[in-house]
C-alpha positions as protocol buffer text, in pm:
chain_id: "A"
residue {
  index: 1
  type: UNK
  ca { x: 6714 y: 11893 z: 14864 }
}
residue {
  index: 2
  type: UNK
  ca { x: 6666 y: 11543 z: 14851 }
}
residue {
  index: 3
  type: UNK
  ca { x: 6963 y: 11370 z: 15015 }
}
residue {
  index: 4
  type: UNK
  ca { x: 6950 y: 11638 z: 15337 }
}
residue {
  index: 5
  type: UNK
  ca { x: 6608 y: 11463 z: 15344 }
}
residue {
  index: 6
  type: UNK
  ca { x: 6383 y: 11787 z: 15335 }
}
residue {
  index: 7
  type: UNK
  ca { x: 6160 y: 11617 z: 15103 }
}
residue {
  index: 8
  type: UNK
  ca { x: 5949 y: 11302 z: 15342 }
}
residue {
  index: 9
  type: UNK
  ca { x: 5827 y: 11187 z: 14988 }
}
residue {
  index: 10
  type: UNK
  ca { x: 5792 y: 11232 z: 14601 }
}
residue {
  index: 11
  type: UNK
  ca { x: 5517 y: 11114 z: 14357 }
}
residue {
  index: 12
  type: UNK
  ca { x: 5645 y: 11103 z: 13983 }
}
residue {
  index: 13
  type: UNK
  ca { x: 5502 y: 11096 z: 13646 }
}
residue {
  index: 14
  type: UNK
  ca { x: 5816 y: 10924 z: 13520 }
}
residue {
  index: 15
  type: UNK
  ca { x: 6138 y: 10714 z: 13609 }
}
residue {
  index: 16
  type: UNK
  ca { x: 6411 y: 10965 z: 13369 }
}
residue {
  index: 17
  type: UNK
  ca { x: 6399 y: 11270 z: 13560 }
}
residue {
  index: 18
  type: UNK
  ca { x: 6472 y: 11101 z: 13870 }
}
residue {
  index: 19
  type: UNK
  ca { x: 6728 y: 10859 z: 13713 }
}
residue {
  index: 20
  type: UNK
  ca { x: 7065 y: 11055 z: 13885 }
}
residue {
  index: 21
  type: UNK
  ca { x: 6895 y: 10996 z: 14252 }
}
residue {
  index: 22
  type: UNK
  ca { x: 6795 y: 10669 z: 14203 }
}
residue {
  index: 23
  type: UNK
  ca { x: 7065 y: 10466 z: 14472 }
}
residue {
  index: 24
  type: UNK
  ca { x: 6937 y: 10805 z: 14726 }
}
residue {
  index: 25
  type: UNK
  ca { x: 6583 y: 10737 z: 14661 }
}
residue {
  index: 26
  type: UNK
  ca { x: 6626 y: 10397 z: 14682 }
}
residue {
  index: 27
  type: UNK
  ca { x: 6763 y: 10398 z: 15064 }
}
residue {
  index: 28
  type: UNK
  ca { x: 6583 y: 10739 z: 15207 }
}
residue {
  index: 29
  type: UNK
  ca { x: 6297 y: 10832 z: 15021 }
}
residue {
  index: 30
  type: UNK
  ca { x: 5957 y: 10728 z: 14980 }
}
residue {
  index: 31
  type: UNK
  ca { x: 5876 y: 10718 z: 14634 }
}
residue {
  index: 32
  type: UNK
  ca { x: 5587 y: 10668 z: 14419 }
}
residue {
  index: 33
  type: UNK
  ca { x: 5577 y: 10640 z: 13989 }
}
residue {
  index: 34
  type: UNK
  ca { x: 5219 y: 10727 z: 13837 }
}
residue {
  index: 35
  type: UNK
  ca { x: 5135 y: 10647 z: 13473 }
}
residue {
  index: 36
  type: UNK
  ca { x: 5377 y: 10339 z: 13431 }
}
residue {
  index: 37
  type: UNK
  ca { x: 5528 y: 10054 z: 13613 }
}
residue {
  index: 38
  type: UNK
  ca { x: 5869 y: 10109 z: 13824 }
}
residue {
  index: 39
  type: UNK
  ca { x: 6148 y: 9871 z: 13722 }
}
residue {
  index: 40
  type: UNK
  ca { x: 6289 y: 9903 z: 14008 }
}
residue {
  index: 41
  type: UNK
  ca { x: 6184 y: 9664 z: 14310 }
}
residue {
  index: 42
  type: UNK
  ca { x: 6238 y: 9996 z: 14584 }
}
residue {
  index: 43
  type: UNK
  ca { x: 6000 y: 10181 z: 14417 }
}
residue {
  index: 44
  type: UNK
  ca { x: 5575 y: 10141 z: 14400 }
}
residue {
  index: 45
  type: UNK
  ca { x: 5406 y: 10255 z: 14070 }
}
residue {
  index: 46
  type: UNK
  ca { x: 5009 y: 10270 z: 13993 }
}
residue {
  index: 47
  type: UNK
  ca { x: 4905 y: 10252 z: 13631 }
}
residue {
  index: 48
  type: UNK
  ca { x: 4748 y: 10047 z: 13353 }
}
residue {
  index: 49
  type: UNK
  ca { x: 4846 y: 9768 z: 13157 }
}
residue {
  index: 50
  type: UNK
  ca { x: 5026 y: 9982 z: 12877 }
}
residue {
  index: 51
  type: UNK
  ca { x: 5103 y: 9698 z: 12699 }
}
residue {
  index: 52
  type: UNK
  ca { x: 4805 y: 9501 z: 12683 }
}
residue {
  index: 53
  type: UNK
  ca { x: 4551 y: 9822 z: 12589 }
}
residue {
  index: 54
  type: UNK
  ca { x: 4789 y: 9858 z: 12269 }
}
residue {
  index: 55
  type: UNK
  ca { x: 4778 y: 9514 z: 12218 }
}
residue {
  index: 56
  type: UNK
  ca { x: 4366 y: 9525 z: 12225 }
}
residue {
  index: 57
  type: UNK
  ca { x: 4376 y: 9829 z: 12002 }
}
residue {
  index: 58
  type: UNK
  ca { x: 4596 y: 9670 z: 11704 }
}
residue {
  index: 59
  type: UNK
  ca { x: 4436 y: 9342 z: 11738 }
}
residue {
  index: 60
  type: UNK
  ca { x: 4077 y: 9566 z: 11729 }
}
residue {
  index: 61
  type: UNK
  ca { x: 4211 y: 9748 z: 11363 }
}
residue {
  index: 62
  type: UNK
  ca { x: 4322 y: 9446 z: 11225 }
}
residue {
  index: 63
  type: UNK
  ca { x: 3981 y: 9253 z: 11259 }
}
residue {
  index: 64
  type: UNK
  ca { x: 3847 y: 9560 z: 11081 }
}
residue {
  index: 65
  type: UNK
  ca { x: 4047 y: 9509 z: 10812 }
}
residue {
  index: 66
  type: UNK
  ca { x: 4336 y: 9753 z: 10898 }
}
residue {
  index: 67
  type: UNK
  ca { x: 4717 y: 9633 z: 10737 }
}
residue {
  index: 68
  type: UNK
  ca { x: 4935 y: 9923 z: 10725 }
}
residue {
  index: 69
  type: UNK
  ca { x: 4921 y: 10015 z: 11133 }
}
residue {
  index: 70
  type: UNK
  ca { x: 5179 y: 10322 z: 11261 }
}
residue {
  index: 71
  type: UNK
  ca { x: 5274 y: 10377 z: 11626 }
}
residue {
  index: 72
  type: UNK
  ca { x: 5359 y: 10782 z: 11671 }
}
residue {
  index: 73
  type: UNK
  ca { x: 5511 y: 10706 z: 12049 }
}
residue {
  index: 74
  type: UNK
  ca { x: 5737 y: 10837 z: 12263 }
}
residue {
  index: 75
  type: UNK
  ca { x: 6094 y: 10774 z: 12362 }
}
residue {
  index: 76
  type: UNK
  ca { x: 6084 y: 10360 z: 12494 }
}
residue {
  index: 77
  type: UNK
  ca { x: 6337 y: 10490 z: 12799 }
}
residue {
  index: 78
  type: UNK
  ca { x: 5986 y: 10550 z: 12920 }
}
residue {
  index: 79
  type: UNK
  ca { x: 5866 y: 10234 z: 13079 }
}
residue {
  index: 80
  type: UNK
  ca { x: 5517 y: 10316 z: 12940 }
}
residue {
  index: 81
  type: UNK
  ca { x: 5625 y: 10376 z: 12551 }
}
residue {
  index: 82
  type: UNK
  ca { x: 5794 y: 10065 z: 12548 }
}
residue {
  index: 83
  type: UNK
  ca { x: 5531 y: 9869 z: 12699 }
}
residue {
  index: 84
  type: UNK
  ca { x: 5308 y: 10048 z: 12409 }
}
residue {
  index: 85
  type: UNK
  ca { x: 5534 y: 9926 z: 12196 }
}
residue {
  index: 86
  type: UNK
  ca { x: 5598 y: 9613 z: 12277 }
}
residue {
  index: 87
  type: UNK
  ca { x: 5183 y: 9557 z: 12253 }
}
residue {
  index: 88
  type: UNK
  ca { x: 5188 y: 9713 z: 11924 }
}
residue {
  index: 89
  type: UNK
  ca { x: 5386 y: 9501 z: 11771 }
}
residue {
  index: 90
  type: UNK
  ca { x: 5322 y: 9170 z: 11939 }
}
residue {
  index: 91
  type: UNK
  ca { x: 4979 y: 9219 z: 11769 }
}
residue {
  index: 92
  type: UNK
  ca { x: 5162 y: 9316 z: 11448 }
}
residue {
  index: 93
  type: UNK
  ca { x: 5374 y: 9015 z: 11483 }
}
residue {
  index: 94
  type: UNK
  ca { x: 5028 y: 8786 z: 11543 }
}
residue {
  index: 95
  type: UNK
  ca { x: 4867 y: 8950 z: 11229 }
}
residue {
  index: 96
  type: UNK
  ca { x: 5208 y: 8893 z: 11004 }
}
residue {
  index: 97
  type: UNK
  ca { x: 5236 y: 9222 z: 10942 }
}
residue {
  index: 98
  type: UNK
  ca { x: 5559 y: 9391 z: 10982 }
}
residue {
  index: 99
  type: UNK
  ca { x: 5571 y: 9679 z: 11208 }
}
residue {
  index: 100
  type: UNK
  ca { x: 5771 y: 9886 z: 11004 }
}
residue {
  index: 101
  type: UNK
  ca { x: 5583 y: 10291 z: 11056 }
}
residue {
  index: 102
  type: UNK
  ca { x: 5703 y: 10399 z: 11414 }
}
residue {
  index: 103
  type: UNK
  ca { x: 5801 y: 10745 z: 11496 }
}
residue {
  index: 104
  type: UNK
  ca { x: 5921 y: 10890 z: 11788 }
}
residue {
  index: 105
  type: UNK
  ca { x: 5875 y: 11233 z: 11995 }
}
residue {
  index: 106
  type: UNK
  ca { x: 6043 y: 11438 z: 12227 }
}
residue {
  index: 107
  type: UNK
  ca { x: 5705 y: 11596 z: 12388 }
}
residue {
  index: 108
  type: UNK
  ca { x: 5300 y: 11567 z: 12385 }
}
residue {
  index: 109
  type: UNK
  ca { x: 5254 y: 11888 z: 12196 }
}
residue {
  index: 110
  type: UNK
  ca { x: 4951 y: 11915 z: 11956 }
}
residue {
  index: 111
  type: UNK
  ca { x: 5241 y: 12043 z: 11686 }
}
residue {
  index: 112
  type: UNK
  ca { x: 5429 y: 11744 z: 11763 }
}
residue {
  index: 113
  type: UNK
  ca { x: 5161 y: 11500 z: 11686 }
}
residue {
  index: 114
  type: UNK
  ca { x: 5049 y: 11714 z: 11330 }
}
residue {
  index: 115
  type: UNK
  ca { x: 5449 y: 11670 z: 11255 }
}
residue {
  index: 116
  type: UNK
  ca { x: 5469 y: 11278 z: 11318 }
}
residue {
  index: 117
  type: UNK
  ca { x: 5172 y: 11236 z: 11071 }
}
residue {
  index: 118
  type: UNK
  ca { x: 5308 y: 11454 z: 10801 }
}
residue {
  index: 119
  type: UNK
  ca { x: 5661 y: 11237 z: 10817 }
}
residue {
  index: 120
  type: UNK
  ca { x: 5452 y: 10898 z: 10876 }
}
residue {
  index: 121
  type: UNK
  ca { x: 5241 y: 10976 z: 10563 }
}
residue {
  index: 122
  type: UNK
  ca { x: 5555 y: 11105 z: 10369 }
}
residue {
  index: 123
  type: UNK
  ca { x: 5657 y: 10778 z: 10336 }
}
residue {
  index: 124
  type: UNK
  ca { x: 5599 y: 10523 z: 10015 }
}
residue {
  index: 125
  type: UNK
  ca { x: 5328 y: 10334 z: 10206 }
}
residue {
  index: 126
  type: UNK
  ca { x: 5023 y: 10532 z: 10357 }
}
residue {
  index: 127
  type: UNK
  ca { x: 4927 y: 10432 z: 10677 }
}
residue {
  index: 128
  type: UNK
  ca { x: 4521 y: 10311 z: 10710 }
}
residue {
  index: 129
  type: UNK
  ca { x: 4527 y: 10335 z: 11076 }
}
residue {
  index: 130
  type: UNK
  ca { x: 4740 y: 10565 z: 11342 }
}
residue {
  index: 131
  type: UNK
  ca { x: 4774 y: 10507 z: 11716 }
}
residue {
  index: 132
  type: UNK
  ca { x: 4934 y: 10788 z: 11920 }
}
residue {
  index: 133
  type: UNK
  ca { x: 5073 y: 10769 z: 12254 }
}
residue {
  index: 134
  type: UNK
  ca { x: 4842 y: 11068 z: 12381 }
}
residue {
  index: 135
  type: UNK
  ca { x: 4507 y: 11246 z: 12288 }
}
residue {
  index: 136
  type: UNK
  ca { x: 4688 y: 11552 z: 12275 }
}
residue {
  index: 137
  type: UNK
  ca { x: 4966 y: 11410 z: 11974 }
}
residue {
  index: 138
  type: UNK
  ca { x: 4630 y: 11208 z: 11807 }
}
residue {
  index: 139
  type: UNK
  ca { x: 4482 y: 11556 z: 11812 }
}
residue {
  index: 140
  type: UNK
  ca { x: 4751 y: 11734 z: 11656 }
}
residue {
  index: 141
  type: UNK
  ca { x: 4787 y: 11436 z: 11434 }
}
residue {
  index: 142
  type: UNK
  ca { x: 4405 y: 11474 z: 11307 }
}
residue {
  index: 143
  type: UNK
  ca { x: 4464 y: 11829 z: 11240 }
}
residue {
  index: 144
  type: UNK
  ca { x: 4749 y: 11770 z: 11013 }
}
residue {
  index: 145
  type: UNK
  ca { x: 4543 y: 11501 z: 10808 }
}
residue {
  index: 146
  type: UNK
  ca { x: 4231 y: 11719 z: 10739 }
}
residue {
  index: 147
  type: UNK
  ca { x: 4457 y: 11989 z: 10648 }
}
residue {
  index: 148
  type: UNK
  ca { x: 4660 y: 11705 z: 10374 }
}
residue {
  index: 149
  type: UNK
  ca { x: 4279 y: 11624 z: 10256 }
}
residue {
  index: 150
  type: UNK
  ca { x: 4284 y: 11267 z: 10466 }
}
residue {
  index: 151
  type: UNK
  ca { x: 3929 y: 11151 z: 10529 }
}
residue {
  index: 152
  type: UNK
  ca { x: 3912 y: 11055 z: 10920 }
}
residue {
  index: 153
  type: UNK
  ca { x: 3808 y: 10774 z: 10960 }
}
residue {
  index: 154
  type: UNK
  ca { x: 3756 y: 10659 z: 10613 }
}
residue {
  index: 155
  type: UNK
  ca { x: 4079 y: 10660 z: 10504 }
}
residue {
  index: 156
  type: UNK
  ca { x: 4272 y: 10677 z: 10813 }
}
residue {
  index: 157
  type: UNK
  ca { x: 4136 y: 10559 z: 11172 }
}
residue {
  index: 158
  type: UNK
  ca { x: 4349 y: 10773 z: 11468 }
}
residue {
  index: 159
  type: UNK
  ca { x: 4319 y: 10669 z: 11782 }
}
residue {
  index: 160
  type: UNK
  ca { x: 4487 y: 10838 z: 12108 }
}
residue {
  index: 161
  type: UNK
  ca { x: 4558 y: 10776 z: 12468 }
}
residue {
  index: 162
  type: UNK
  ca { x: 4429 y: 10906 z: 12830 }
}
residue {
  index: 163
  type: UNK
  ca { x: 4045 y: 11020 z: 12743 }
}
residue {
  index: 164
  type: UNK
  ca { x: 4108 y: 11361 z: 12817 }
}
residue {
  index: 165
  type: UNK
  ca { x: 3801 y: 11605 z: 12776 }
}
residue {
  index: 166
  type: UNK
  ca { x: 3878 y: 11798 z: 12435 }
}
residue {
  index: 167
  type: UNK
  ca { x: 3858 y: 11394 z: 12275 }
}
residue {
  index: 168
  type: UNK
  ca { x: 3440 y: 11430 z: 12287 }
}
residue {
  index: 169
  type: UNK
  ca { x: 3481 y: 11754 z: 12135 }
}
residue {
  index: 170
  type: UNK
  ca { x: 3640 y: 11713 z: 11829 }
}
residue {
  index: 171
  type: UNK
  ca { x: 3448 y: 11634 z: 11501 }
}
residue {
  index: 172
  type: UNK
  ca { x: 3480 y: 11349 z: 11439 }
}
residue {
  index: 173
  type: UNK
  ca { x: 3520 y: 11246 z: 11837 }
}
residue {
  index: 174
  type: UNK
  ca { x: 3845 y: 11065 z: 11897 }
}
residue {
  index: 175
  type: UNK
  ca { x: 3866 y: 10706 z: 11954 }
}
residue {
  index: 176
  type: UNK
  ca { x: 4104 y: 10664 z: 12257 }
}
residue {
  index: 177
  type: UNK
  ca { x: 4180 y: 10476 z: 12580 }
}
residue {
  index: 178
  type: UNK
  ca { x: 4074 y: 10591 z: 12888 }
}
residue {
  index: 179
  type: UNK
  ca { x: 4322 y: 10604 z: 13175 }
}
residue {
  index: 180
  type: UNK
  ca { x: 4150 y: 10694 z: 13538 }
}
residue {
  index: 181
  type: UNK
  ca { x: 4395 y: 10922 z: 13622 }
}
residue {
  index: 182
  type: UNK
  ca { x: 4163 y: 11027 z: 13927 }
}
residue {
  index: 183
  type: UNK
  ca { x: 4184 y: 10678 z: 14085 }
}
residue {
  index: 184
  type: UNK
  ca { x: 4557 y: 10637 z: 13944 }
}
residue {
  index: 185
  type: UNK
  ca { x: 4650 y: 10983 z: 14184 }
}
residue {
  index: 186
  type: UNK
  ca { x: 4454 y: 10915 z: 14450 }
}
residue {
  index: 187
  type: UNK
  ca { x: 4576 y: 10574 z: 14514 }
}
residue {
  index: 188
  type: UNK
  ca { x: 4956 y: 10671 z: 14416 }
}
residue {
  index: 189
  type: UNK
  ca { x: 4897 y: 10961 z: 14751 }
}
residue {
  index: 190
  type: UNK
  ca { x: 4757 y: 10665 z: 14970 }
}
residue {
  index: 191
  type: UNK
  ca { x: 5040 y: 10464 z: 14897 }
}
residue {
  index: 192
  type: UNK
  ca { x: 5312 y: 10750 z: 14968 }
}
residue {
  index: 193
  type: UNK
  ca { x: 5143 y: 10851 z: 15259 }
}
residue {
  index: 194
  type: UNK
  ca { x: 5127 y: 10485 z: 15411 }
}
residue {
  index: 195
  type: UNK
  ca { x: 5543 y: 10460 z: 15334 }
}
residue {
  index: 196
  type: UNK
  ca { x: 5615 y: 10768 z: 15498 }
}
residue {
  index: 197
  type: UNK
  ca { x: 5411 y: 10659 z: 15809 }
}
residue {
  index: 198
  type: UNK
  ca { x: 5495 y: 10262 z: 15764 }
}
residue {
  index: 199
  type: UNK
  ca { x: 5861 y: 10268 z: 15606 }
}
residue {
  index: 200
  type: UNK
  ca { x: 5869 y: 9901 z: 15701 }
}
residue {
  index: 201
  type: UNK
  ca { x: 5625 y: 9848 z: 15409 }
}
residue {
  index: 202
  type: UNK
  ca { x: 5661 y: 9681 z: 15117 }
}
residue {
  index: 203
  type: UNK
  ca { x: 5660 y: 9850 z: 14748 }
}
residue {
  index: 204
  type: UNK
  ca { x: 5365 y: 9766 z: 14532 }
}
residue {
  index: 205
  type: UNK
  ca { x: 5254 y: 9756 z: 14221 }
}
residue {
  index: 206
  type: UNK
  ca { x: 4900 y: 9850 z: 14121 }
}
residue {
  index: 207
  type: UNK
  ca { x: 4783 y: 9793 z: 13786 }
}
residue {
  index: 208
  type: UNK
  ca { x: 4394 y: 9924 z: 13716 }
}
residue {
  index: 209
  type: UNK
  ca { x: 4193 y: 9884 z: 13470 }
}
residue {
  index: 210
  type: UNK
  ca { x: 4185 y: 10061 z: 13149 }
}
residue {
  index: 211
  type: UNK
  ca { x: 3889 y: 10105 z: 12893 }
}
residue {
  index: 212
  type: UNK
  ca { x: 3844 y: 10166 z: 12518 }
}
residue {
  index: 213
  type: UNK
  ca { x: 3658 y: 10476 z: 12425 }
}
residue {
  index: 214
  type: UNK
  ca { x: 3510 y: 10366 z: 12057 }
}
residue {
  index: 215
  type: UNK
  ca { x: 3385 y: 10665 z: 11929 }
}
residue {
  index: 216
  type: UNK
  ca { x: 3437 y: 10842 z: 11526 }
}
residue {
  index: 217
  type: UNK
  ca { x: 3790 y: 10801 z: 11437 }
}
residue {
  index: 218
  type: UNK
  ca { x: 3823 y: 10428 z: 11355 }
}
């Protein structure tokens, strides 16, 4: 129960699910997003710069020589996609080349990224580089090119998101930007935890830094 106020506090991983108790949470509950920035000024959110790590990774494929760039993301009602997306093709947009190869999932499943590369590569123009919102999709997505006969990277760089373990274990390792989701937790609990004992407090915002994993697949 949330407006009988059995709940002191929540910590989220994303602004849709709670969208229908937004005016509650706003006015009772302390509340805390992880993983992307709130839009909304009640709220206090610890993450990366979503936008500016995509914009460092498209800028970082075009120096190499990369022109035909696809974004698999996920739904931009997500503040996080659409920051992703935003960077991806702001860097485009800088490079004059039009950011034309985005597909969209519902979910972070390995399937889901192997099906997002077969429909990106169905199309007249083959991609020469791939950047997926999660290791998990860039995962599935290198599965599905090995399996089409895609040499990775020679033919097509892949490079993923959060730095989770299985991305040093793949042959070759995947490229990928590392999130501290550790840090990103523990100060998202330290936050809630001041609210519920300070409700006078303001929100923050807490941005941390993010770093690019450069390791076989571009």
């Amino acid at each position: 129960m949330i407006s009988g106020k059995l709940i002191e506090g929540i910590i989220s991983i994303d602004e849709i699910s709670l969208t229908p108790n937004l005016d509650i949470l706003s006015n009772s509950i302390p509340w805390v997003l992880c993983g992307e920035k709130s839009e909304h000024e009640h709220f206090s959110s610890v993450c990366i710069d979503d936008e500016e790590a995509t914009y460092f990774i498209v800028k970082k494929l075009i120096e190499t020589g990369k022109k035909k760039i696809a974004l698999i993301n996920h739904d931009t009602k997500l503040s996080y996609a659409k920051k992703r997306q935003l960077g991806f093709e702001r860097a485009l947009s800088e490079g004059n080349i039009n950011p034309n190869n985005i597909v969209y999932v519902k979910a972070h499943s390995f399937h889901d990224g192997a099906e997002a590369l077969a429909e990106i590569c169905s199309k007249p123009s083959m991609p020469d580089a791939i950047i997926a919102a999660s290791d998990i999709l860039a995962v599935g997505a290198m599965h599905q090119a090995k399996k089409m006969g895609i040499n990775i990277p020679e033919e097509l760089s892949i490079i993923g998101f959060d730095n989770i373990p299985i991305a040093k274990m793949l042959s070759p390792q995947l490229s990928t930007i590392h999130q501290p989701t550790e840090k990103i937790g523990e100060i998202a609990l330290k936050i809630l935890d001041d609210k519920i004992n300070f409700p006078e407090k303001p929100s923050q915002a807490v941005i941390l830094e993010w770093q690019f994993m450069e390791r076989g697949t571009n």
